[in-house]
C-alpha positions as CSV (number, residue, x, y, z in Angstrom):
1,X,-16.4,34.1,8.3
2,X,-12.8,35.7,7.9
3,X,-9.7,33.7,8.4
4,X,-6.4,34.9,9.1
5,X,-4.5,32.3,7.6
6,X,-5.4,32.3,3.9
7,X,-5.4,28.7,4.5
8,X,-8.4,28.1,2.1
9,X,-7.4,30.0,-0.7
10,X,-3.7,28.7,-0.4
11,X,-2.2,27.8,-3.9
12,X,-0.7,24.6,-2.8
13,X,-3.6,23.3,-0.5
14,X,-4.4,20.7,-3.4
15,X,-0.8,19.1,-2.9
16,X,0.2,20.3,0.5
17,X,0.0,16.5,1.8
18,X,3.1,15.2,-0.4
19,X,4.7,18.5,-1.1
20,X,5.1,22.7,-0.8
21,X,7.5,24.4,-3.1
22,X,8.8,28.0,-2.6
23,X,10.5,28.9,-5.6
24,X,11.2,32.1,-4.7
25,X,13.0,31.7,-1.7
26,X,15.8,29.9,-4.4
27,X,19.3,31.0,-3.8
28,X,23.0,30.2,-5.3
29,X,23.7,27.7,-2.0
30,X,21.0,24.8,-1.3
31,X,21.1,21.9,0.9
32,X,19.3,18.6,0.8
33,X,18.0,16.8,3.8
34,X,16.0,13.6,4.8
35,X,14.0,14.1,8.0
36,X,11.5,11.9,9.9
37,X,8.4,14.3,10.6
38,X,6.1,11.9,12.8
39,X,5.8,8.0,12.7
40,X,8.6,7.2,10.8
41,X,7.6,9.1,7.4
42,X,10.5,10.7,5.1
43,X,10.3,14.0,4.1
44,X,13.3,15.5,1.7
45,X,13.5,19.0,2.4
46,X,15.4,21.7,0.0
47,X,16.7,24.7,1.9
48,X,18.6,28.1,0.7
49,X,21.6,28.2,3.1
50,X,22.0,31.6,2.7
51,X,19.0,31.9,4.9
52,X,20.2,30.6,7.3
53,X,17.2,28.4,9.2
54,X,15.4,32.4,8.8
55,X,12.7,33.5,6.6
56,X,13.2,32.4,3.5
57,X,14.8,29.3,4.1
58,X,12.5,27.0,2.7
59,X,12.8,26.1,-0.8
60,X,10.5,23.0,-0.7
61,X,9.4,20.0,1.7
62,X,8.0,16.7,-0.6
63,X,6.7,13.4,1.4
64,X,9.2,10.4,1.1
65,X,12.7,10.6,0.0
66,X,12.7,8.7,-3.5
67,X,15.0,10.6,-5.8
68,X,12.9,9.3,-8.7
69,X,9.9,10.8,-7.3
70,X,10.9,14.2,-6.2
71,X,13.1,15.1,-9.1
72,X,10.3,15.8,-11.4
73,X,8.0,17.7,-8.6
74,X,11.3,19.9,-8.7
75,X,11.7,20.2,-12.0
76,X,8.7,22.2,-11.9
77,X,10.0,25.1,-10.7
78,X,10.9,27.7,-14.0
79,X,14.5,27.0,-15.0
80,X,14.9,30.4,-14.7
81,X,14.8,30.2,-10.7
82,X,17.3,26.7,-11.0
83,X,19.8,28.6,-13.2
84,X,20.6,30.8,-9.9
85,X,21.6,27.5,-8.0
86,X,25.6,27.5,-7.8
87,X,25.9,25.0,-5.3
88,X,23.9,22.4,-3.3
89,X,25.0,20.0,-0.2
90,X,23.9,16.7,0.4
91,X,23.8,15.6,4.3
92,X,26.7,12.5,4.6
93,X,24.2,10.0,5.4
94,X,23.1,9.5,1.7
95,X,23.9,6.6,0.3
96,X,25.6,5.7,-2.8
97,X,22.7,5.4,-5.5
98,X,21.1,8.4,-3.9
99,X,24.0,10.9,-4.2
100,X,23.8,9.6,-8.3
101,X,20.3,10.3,-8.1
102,X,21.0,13.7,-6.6
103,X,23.8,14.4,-8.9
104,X,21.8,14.1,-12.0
105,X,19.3,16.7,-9.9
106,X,21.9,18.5,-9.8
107,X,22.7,18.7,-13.1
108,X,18.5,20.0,-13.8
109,X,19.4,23.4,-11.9
């Protein structure tokens, strides 16, 4: 049977349920964003502003919103890709330990 998805030979099926990277779609200005998907679950979402919410956009989506837990699923991608990063913005709403966290993410690209 033919599927028009790929869904089944999808690279990132094996980890799809805590997180999807697109390291391609990397650009010099990212944001990072907590969201609340569906019962109350965190998601921390990495987006290429340049985009602009268009193809593309997505840089990665990873379950929960622990900076000590998505840092190294980041750090994954090639530091070739994270040396294009110029710039990335936080939504307001972090708090205080969490923009430290971020800041020393920041300091990985």
């Amino acid at each position: 049977m033919a599927f028009l998805s790929n869904f089944y030979e999808w690279d990132q099926k094996v980890h799809a349920d805590d997180f999807s990277l697109f390291p391609d779609n990397i650009g010099p200005y990212l944001s990072i964003d907590e969201t609340s998907l569906s019962q109350g679950e965190l998601y921390t979402i990495v987006t290429n502003k340049e985009a602009k919410g268009r193809k593309g956009a997505l840089v990665a989506i990873l379950k929960g919103v622990d900076a000590d837990k998505i840092i190294p699923i980041l750090t994954t991608i090639k530091k070739i890709k994270r040396l294009k990063v110029k710039e990335i913005t936080l939504e307001s709403n972090f708090n205080i330990s969490k923009k430290q966290k971020a800041s020393h993410f920041c300091e990985t690209f």
